[in-house]
N, C-alpha and C positions, 0 to 999 in steps of 0.2 A: 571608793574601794579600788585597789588597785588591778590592773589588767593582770594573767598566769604569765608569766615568764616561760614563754615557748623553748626558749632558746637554753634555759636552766634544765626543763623538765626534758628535754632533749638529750644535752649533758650526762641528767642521770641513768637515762635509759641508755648509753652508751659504756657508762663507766660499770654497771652492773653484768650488760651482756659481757663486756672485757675481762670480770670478776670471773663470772662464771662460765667461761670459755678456758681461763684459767686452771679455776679448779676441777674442771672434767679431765681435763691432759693430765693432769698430777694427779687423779684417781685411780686413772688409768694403770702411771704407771707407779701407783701404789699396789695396788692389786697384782700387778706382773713383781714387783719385789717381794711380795708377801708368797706368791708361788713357788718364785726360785729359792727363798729363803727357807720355807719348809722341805724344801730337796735336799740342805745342805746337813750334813752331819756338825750341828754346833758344841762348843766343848765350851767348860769353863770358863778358858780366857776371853773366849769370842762372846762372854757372856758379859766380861767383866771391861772386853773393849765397849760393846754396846750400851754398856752405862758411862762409860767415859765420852763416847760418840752423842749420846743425848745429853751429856752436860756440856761437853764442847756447842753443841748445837744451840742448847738455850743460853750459854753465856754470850754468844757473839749475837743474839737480837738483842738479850739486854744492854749490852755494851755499845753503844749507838753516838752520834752527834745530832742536833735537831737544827731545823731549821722552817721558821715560816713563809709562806704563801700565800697572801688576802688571809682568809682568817682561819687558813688550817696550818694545824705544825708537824710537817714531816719529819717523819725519824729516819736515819741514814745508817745501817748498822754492819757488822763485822761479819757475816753470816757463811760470806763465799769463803774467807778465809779457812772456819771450823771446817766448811765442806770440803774443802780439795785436801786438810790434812787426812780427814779422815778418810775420805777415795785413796789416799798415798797407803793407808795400813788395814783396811776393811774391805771385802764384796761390797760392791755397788750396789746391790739390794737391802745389807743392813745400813748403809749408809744412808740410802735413799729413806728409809721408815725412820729409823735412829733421828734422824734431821726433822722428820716429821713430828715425832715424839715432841723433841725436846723444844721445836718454837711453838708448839701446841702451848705444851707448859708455860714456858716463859710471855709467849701474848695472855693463856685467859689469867695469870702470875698479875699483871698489869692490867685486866679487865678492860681490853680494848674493843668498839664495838664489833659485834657476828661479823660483817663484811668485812672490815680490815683483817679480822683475827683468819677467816678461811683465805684472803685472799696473799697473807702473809704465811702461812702454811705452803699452799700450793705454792707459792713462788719458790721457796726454801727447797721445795721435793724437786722441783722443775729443773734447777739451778745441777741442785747432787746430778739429777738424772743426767744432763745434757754432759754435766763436767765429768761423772764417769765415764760414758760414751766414750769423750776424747781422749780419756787414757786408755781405756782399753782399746781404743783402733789404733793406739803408739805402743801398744804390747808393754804396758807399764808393770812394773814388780819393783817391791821396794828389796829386792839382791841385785838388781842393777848396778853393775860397774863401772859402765859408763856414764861418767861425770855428765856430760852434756849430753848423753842422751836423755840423763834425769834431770837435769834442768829444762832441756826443750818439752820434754813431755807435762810437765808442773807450769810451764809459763802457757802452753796451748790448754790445759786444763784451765787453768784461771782466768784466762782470758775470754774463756768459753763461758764460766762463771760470773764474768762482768758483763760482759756483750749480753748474756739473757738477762742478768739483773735489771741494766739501763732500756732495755727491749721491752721488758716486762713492767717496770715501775713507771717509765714517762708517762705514760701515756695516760695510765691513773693519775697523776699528778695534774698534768695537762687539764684531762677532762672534771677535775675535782676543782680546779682553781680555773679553769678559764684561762690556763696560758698555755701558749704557743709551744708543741713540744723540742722545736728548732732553738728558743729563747731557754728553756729549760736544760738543754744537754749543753749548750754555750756557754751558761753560768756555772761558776765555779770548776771548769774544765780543766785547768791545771793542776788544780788542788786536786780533783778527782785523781787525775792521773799520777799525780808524786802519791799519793795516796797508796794505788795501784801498784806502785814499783816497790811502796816500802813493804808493803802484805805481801808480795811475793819473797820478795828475801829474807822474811820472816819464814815463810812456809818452806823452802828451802834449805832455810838454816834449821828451823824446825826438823826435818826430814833426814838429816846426814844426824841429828842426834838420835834420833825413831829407830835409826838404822843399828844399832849397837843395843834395843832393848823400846821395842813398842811400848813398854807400861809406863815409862818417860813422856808418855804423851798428856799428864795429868800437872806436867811442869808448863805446861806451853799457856792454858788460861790465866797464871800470872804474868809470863811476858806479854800476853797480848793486852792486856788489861796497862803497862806500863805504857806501849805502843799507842795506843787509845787515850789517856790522858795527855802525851805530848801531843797528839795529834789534835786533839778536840781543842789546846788552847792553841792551836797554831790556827785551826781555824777560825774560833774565835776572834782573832787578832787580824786575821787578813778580812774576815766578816767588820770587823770595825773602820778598819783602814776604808775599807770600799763605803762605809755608811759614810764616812764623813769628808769623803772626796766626790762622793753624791749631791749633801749637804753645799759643798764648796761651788759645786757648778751649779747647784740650782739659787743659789743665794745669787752669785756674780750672773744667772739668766736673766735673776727680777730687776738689774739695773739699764732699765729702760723707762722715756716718758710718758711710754703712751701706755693709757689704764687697760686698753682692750688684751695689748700683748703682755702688761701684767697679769692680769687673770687669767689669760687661757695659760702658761707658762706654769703659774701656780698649781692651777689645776692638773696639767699635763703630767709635770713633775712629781709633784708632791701624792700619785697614786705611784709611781714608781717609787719611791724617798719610802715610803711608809708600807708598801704591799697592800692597800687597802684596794675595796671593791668599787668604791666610788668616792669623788671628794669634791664638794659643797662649796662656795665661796658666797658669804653673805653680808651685802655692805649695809651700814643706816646711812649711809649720804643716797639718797635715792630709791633705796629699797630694792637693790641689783643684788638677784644671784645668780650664779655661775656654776654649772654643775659637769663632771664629767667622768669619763670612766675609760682606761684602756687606751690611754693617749689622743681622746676626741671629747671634745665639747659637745654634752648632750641636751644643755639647756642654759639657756642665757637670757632673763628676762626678770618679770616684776618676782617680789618674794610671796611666798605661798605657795608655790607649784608644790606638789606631793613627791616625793624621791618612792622610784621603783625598787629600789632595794631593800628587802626587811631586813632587821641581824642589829646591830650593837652600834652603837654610834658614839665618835668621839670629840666633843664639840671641842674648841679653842680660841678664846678671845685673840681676836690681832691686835692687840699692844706694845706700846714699844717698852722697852726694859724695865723702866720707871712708874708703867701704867701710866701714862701721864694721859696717854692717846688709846683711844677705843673705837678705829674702825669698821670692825666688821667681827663676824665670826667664822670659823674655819670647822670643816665636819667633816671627817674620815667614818665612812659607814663601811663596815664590815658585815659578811652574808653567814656571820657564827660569832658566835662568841671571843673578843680579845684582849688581852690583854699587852700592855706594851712592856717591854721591857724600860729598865732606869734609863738606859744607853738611849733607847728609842723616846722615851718621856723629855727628856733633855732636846736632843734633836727636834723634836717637834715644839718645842716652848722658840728653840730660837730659829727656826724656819717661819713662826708665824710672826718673832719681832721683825723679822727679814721682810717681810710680806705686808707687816703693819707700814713699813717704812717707805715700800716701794709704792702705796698703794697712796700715802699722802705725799708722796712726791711726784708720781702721776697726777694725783686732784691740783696740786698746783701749778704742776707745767700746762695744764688743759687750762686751769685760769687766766694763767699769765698769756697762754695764747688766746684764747678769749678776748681779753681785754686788744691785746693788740693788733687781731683783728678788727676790730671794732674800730680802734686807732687809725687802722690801715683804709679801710673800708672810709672812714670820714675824712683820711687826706687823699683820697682817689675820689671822691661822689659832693654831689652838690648837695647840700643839708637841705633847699625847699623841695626839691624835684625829685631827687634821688639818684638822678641821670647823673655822669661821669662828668668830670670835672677838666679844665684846662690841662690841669699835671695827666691824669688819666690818658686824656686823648693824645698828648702831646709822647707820653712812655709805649701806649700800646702802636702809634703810626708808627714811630721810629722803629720799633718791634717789629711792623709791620713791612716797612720800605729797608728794613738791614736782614729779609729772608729773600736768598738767592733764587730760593725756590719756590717762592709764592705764586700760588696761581693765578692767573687772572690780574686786571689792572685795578691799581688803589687810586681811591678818586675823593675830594673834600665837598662836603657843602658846606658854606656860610650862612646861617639864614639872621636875618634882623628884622624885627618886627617894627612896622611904620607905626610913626606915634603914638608906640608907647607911654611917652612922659605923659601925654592927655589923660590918660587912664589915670594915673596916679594922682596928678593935678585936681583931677575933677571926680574920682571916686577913693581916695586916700590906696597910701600903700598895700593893704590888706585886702582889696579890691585889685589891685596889682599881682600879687603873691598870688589872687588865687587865679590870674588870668595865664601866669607863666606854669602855674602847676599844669591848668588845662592843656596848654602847650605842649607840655612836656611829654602829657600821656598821651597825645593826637602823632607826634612824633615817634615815639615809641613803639605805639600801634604800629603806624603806617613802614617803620624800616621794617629791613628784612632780618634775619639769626644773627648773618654773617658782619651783620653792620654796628656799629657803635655811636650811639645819640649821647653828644654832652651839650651840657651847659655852659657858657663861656664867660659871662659874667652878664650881671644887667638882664638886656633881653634880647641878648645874642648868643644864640644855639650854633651845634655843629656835629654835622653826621659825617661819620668815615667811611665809605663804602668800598668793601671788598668783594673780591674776584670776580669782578666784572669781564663778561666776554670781553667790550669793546667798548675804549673810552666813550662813542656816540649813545652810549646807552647811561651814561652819568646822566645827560642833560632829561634823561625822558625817567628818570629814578627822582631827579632833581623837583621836574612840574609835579611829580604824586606827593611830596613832602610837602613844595609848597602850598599843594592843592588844595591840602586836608587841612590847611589852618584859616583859609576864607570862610570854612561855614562858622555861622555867630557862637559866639560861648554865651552861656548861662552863668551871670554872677549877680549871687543877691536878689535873683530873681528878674533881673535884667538883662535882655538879649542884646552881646557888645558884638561888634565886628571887628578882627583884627586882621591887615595884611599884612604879608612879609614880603622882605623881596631876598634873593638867594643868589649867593653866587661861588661856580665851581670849579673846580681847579685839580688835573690829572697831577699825580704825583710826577715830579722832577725828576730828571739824571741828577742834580746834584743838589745839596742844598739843606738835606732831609726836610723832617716833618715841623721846621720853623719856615721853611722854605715854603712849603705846599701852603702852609696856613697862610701865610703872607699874601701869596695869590690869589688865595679864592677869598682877601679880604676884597685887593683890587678888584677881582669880578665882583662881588659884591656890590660895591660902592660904585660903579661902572652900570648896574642896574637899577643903580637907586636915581643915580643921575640921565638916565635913560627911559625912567618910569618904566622898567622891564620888570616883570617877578621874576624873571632868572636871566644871568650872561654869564657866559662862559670865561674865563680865560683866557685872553690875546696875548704873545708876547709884543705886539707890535702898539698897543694902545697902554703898558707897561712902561710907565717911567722912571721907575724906581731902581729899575735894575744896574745897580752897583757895579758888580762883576762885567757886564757886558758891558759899561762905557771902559773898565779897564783895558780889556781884553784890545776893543778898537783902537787905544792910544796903540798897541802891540803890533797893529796890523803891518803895518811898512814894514817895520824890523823882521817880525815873520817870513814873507816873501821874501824877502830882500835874502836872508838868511837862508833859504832853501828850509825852512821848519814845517810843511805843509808836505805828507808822503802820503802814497796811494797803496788802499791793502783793495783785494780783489775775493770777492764772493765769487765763485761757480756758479752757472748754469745749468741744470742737468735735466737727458732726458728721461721722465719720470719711469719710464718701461723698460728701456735698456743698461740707464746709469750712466750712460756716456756723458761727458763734459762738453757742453754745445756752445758756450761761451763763460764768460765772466762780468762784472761789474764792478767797475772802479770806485771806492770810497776812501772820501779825503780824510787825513786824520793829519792835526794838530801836534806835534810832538813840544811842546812847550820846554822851555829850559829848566822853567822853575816848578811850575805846575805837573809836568807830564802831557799825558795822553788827552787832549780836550774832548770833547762831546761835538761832532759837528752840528748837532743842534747849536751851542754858543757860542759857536761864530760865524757859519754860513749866513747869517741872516745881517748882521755887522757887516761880512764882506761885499754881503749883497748893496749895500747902504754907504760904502766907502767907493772911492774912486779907483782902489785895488782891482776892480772884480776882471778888469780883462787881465791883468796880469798872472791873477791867481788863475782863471781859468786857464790861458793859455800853459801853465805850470802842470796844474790834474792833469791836464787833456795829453801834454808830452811824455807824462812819466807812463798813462794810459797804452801810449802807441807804440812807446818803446817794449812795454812788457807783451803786447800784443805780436810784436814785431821778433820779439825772444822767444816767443811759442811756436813762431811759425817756425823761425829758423831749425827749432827741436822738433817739428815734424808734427806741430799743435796748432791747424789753421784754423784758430777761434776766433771771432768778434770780442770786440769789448764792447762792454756798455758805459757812459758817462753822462751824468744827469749833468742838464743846464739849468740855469738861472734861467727865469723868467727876465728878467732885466736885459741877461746877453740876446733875448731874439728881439730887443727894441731896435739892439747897433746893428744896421744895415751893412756895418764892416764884419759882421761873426763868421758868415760864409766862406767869406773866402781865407779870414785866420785858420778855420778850419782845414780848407781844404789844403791851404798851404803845409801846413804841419803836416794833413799827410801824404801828401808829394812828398816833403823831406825825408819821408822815412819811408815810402817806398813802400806806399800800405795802398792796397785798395779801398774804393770808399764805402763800399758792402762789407768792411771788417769791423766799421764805427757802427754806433747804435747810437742816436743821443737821447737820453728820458726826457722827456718834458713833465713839469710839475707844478703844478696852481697855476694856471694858465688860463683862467677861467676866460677873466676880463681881460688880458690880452690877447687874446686870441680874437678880439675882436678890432684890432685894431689891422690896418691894411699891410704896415711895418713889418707886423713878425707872420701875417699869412705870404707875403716875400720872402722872407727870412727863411721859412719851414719851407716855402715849395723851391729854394735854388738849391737846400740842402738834399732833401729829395731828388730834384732833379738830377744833381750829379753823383747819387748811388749812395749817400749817405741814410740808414736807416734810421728811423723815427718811432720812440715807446712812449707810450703814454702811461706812467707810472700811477700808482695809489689810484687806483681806477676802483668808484665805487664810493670814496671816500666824501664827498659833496666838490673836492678840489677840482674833479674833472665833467664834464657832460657832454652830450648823445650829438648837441649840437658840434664841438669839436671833431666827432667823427666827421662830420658831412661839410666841414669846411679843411681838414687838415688829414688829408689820406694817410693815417698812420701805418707800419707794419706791424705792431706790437702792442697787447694790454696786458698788465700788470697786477694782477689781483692784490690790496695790500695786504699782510701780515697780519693784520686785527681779523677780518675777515676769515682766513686758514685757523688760525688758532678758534675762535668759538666755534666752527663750524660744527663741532661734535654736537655741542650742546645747544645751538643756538638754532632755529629753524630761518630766522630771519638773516643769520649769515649764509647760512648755507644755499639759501635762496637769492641772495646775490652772485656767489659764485655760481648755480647754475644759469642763472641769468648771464651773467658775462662769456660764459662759453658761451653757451646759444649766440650772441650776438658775434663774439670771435670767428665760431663755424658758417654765419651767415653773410660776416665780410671777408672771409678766408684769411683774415689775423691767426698768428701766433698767440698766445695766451701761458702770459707764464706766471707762476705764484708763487708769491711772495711769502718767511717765512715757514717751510717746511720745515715741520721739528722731530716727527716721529716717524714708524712706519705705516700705521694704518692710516696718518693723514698723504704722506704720498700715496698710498692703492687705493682710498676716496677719490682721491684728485685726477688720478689716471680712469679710474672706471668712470668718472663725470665726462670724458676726456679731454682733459688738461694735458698736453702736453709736455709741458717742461716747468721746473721748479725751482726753485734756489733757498738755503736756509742748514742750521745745522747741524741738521742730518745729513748733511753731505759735507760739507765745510763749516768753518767759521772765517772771516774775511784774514785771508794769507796776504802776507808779500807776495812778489812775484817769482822769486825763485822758489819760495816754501810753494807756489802751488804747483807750477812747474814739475816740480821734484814729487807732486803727489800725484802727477800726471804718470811721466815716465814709471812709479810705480804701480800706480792701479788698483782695483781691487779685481784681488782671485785670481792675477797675472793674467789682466787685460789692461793695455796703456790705455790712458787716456778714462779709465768710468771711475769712479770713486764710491760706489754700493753695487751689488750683486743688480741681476736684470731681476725684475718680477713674476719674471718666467722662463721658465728653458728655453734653448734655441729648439725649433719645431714645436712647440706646447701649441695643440687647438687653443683658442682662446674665445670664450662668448663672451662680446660684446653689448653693450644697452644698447637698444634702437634708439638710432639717429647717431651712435657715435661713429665719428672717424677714426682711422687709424692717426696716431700720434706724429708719425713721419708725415703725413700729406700737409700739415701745416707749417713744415720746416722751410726757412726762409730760401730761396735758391741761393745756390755758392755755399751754402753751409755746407761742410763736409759730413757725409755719416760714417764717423766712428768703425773700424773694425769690433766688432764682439766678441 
């Protein structure tokens, strides 16, 4: 049983008190006409106008055009017209009764229901009432001479007679039919108005004939009657015009593949197309229907739901022309009784072949995608496991390593299962199958969202690990992958043991994702032959590398050729902004190639008999740009990372210091980074080397500090100025606790040997005001720069930011700002090397 339509019963309580709000006013001033009229001394004629006034009266309701609405058919009639002739040559009071009369007669003529019948009366008297008003406060008389005075006063009468018509009726209509009374005065609004224009120049012309003999007013119901048929088939015809350019856009809406926006579309439309109260869509492929009302989908689901709408219902097979095709049915429910018009019967046969067609052209594009999914899905995914496939892994890394903006680092594991082939040997293939399915799901398990586990053929697996804080954290992702495949599997009811061994490999500068795969086969096979379950990735135990033995034939020609130039990173201090130095990095300008990676060839040059030339090369272009700063009023340091290899040559000192004596540099302007210096730093050679450099004023960084390359021991043999925090470590530190905990670690030990401490990679701003509240002093990375030439930084010097030379980001604070510091921190200046200059602010 269906629930009371609140929202209906609602409706009618508003349409009735409207009614009869109505008829009270038009009582009113029926009773005040009936008063004034028994005042008037009536004669004759005024006897014989009043029967011509109550036939003009009931001719213009009969005289109407219709039109429907969901399932009511409104009449639209001639009424205001009769009224304003007759206010033009009668008292306003018999005209106001006369009016009354005569739609009395002519609705209960038509036996229309009590409501309509009183609420069509009252409008009628309402109408006279308001439109006399306006001629009487324009002093209207039909012996008016002036031309335009009687036109102005006839067009403000009518207009008063339209304006209460539409005032008066919308809203009935509205509240009768559930639409929108703004939707209601929109539609057909031109027609209205040419409408508008022709009744008045009728009344008009009417009125200069009235003028020469009022009894002539008994000629006027057959021209309006002439008026009224033109009119009715003009709308007619623009009525049709608009139904099947309706038709045209709702046909051309259904051409679409997808079924969901076919239905709702059909649905949407086809209560508009039709004026019904609700419309039904009901398929047999699935037993889907589709119900809705008012431009909204009110139910979409299995068939059988019950429809809340009682009233007349008009079912419609969806078939195409020929009947050939039956699928579904179409049901326009109506809240009354309807009937369609031929025009509308038509319309609705081929709106449903439109919909029969659209609906099996959707069923089959959804197949055909179907199917090809299914296609897609099996040449992306391994058929025993279900894990992703060589092509998979190989489409989604490259996807992977070609987003500029990916977070975090992409990292591979190889894994391969140790003897294998025994499995299969000694318990058949299918004892196999179901040892790599185990695999498959243990692996599965154990990654994380973000990771991708394939299959690669045989019984060799491969997980892609993304946004990894810090490449050192592949290797420890790496031992939980291969962790979880040592405990025994269950096959056939026998407990087997299987190990793997694994090996991993950070994605490349160059190379993509055939490149990565390639190395983490090397570590792989590198752990197999090592009996390791996991190794890492060396370039240096890397034999394969193709591109590097090319690069090394190049090396002379290089050098030789001046192809080797130096771009310069800033150092900034994290508090003020000021530029505290720079650091020099080598880049590769190839002829052919471009711009190289000095990852692919510092390690080459390191391994060539090039290295002092090439250093001596960096180190000059280094002191000259240093030497160009100063000159421009910029007393910065540079920075230039050594080779490990140059603190073996016991001659590096003094190449050093020579270069800078030629340029007229002091030797607190050099910085040199030391880098993997693990194991030679224990040699006596380069603890020489470091302490004559030191000695004679040249400053000493200990770079990637943190990284495993450097250790505590190095402090306490090699008195450095300077730690380095590296870049992996600044970037997770948000998320990572274990980063961030080395960085606090490394100040603490900074502030305890009175080191500078500067970090590497600074990319945003909340990682520089972490860095300074930990108190980190200075930073470099780009948020302040990216590595310039030497005049491009120069020139970013002299300009500054916020027209202060020399800083490159606002300070972190005002000049005078209090500022509370963490206990135990120092201010940022006490760690600045002496000779450094501090910057104006």
């Amino acid at each position: 049983m269906g629930r009371p339509d609140t929202g209906k019963t609602e409706a009618e309580r508003q349409l009735k008190l409207h009614v009869g709000l109505v008829c009270v006013v038009a009582a009113v001033a029926a009773v005040t006409s009936l008063h004034q009229l028994v005042q008037l001394d009536l004669t004759s004629d005024d006897l014989a106008l009043s029967v011509s006034l109550v036939f003009m009266a009931a001719l213009g309701v009969a005289i109407k055009w219709r039109i429907r609405i969901r399932a009511t058919v409104h009449a639209i009639s001639w009424s205001e017209t009769a009224i304003v002739l007759g206010l033009a040559v009668a008292p306003i009071s018999l005209v106001i009764l006369a009016t009354g009369v005569g739609v009395a007669i002519a609705l209960l003529l038509i036996k229309l229901p009590p409501l309509k019948t009183a609420f069509g009366v009252a409008k009628a008297m309402l109408l006279a009432a308001g439109a006399g008003v306006a001629l009487h406060t324009l002093g209207w008389s039909l012996q008016l001479n002036d031309f335009r005075h009687v036109i102005g006063s006839i067009a403000v009468a009518y207009a008063v007679a339209v304006a209460l018509d539409e005032l008066l009726t919308l809203p009935v209509i509205a509240l009768a039919t559930g639409t929108k009374v703004t939707e209601l005065f929109r539609e057909d609004l031109g027609l209205r108005l040419t409408s508008a224009a022709a009744r008045l120049v009728l009344i008009v012309t009417t009125l200069f004939i009235l003028r020469a003999d009022p009894r002539l007013l008994l000629a006027v119901p057959p021209l309006v009657l002439s008026l009224h048929l033109l009119y009715s088939n003009r709308v007619k015809a623009r009525t049709e015009q608009q139904a099947w350019q309706r038709l045209a856009r709702t046909t051309d809406a259904l051409n679409v593949v997808d079924l969901d926006k076919v239905l709702t579309t059909a649905v949407t439309q086809a209560g508009e197309l039709f004026s019904a109260d609700e419309v039904e869509i009901e398929l047999h492929d699935g037993g889907r229907t589709v119900r809705g009302a008012g431009g909204t989908i009110g139910y979409d689901g299995p068939a059988g739901e019950p429809s809340t709408v009682e009233g007349s219902v008009l079912p419609t097979r969806l078939e195409g022309h020929d009947g050939s095709a039956d699928v579904g049915v179409l049901r326009l429910r109506f809240r009354g009784p309807v009937q369609l018009s031929e025009r509308e019967q038509y319309t609705l046969r081929t709106f449903a072949s439109a919909l029969c067609t659209a609906v099996r052209n959707a069923q089959a594009y959804a197949e055909l995608a179907r199917v090809a999914a299914e296609h897609a899905h099996a040449a992306t995914h391994d058929a025993l496991t279900g894990l992703a496939n060589r092509r998979q892994l190989l489409e989604r890394g490259t996807e992977q390593l070609s987003t500029r903006h990916a977070e975090g680092v992409t990292a591979l594991v190889l894994i391969d299962l140790n003897h294998f082939k025994e499995v299969n040997d000694t318990l058949g293939h299918a004892a196999g199958d179901q040892v790599l399915i185990q695999v498959a799901d243990r692996l599965r398990a154990a990654a994380q969202a973000e990771d991708l586990v394939a299959r690669l053929g045989g019984d060799e697996f491969a997980v892609l690990l993304r946004g990894l804080p810090a490449p050192a954290v592949a290797a420890h992702r790496a031992e939980a992958l291969i962790g979880v495949l040592h405990q025994p599997l269950d096959v056939d009811g026998m407990r087997i043991s299987v190990e793997a061994s694994g090996g991993i490999a950070v994605a490349p500068a160059s190379g993509g994702m055939p490149e990565l795969l390639r190395r983490a086969d090397v570590a792989m096979y590198q752990a197999k032959r090592a009996g390791q379950r996991v190794s890492t990735y060396a370039p240096t135990r890397d034999t394969a590398d193709l591109g590097r033995l090319t690069l090394n034939g190049e090396l002379p020609r290089a050098v030789a050729d001046h192809e080797f130039t130096v771009n310069f990173q800033p150092i900034v201090d994290l508090a003020s902004g000021e530029v505290t130095g720079a650091e020099a990095l080598a880049r590769w300008h190839h002829p052919t190639h471009g711009m190289i990676d000095p990852l692919r060839f510092l390690e080459a040059v390191e391994r060539s008999g090039l290295l002092p030339a090439f250093a001596e090369a960096i180190l000059d272009q280094a002191l000259l740009a240093a030497v160009s700063w100063r000159t421009a009023g910029f007393d910065l340091p540079v920075s230039v990372n050594v080779s490990p290899r140059s603190l073996l040559d016991a001659r590096f000192p003094g190449a050093v210091l020579a270069r800078l004596r030629a340029h007229d540099l002091p030797p607190d302007r050099l910085v040199l980074e030391l880098t993997e210096t693990l194991t030679l730093s224990q040699l006596d050679v380069v603890d020489r080397v470091l302490s004559r450099l030191r000695d004679s004023g040249v400053r000493l960084s200990l770079d990637d500090f943190g990284t495993g390359y450097s250790s505590l021991s190095l402090l306490s043999r090699i008195p450095v100025h300077e730690l380095k925090i590296d870049r992996s470590f600044v970037t997770a530190m948000e998320g990572s606790a274990e980063a961030a905990a080395v960085i606090r670690s490394t100040l603490d030990l900074g502030r305890s040997l009175d080191l500078t401490v500067v970090a590497e990679g600074v990319e945003s701003e909340p990682q520089r005001r972490a860095l300074w509240e930990l108190g980190c002093a200075a930073g470099q990375g780009h948020l302040f720069a990216r590595p310039l030439p030497s005049g491009s930084l120069l020139a970013a010097l002299q300009r500054g930011s916020g027209g202060r030379p020399g800083t490159l980001v606002p300070p972190l604070h005002d000049a005078g700002a209090v500022i509370r510091l963490a206990p135990g921190r120092r201010q940022p200046g006490r760690s600045r090397p002496t000779g450094l200059p501090h910057l104006p602010a």
